[in-house]
C-alpha positions as CSV (number, residue, x, y, z in Angstrom):
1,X,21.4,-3.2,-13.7
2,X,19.8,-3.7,-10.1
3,X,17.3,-5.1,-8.7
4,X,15.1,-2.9,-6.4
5,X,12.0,-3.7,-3.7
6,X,9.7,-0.5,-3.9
7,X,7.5,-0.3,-0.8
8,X,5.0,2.4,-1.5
9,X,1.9,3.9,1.2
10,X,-2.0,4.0,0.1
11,X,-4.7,5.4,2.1
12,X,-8.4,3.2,1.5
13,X,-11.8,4.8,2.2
14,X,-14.6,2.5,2.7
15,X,-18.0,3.2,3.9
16,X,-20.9,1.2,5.6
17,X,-17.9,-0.9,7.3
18,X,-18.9,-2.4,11.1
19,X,-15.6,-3.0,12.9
20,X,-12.0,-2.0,12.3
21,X,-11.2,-5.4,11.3
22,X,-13.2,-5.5,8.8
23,X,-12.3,-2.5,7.2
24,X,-8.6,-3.6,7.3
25,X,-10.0,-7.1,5.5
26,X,-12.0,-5.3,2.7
27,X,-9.5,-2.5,2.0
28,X,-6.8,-5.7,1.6
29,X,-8.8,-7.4,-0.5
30,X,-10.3,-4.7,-2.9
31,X,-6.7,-3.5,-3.2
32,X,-6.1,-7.0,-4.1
33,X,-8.6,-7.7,-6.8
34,X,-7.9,-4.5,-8.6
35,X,-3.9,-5.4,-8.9
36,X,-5.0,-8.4,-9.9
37,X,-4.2,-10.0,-12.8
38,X,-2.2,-6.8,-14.0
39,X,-0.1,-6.5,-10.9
40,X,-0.7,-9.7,-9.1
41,X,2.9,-10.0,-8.1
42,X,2.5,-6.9,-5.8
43,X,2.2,-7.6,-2.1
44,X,-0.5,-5.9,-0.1
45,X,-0.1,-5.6,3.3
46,X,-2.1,-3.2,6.2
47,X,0.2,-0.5,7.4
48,X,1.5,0.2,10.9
49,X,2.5,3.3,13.0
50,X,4.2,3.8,15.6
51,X,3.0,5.7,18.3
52,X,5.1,9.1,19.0
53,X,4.4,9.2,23.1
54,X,4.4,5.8,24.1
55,X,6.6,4.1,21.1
56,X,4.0,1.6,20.4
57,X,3.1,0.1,17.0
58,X,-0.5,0.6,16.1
59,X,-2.7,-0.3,12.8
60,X,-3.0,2.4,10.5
61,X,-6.8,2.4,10.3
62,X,-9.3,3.8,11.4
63,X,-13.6,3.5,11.2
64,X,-15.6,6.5,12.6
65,X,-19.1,6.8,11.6
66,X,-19.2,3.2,9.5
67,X,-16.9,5.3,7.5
68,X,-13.1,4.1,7.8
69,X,-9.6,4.7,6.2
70,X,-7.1,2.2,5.9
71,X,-3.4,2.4,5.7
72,X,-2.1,-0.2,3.3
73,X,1.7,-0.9,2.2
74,X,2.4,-1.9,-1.2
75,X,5.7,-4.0,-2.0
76,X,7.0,-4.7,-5.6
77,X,10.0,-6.2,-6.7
78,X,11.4,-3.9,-10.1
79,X,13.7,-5.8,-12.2
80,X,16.7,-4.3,-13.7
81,X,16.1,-0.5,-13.0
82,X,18.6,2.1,-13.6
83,X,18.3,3.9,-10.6
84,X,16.4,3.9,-7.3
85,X,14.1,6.7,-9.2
86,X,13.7,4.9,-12.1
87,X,12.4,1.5,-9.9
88,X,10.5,4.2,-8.3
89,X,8.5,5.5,-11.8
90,X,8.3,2.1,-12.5
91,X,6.4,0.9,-9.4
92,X,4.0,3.8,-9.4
93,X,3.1,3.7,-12.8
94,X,2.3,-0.4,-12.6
95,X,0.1,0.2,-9.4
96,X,-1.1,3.6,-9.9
97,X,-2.2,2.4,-13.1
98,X,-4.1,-0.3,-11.4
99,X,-5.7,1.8,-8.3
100,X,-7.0,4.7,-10.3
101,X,-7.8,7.7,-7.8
102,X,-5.9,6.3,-4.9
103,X,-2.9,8.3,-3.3
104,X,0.7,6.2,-3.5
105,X,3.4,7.7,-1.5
106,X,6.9,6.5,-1.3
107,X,8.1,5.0,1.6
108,X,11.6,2.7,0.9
109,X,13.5,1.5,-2.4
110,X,16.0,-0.8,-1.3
111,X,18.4,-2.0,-3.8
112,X,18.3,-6.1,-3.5
């Protein structure tokens, strides 16, 4: 059986943040502390888009009113999967089980 890397999307919603750096720094580490121990081997990362007119990559984030939402990617490694949807169940029940109430969307599966 393969091994797959499982790179899944999350949007963050903080409030009372100042700047957008510090929303992207908070979202990372709160994402951080609740994987954590249970899921400590997932990677958090702040997402990136790319611009449709001028090609550009931007930060997925963004604070209006104090209030912001953050883009974040989430990376785990599944071990011995049966299938690219199996690695797939696999990844968002381990992280969806650790971020209660936050959205996971698929992005990649990539057999390694």
């Amino acid at each position: 059986m393969p091994d797959y890397l499982v790179t899944l999307e999350s949007a963050w919603f903080l409030k009372d943040v100042k700047s957008l750096d510090d929303a992207i720094g908070i979202a990372i580490s709160e994402a951080g502390k609740r994987l954590n121990p249970a899921a400590k081997f997932v990677e958090v990362e702040a997402g990136m888009l790319t611009c449709p007119f001028c090609e550009e990559t931007l930060s997925s984030a963004i604070v209006v009113a104090d209030t912001a939402l953050v883009g974040l990617v989430l990376e785990m490694k599944v071990f011995r999967a049966e299938s690219k949807e199996h690695a797939e169940r696999i990844a968002k029940s381990v992280i969806g089980k650790a971020l209660t109430e936050i959205p996971l969307k698929l992005m990649d599966v990539q057999e390694l």
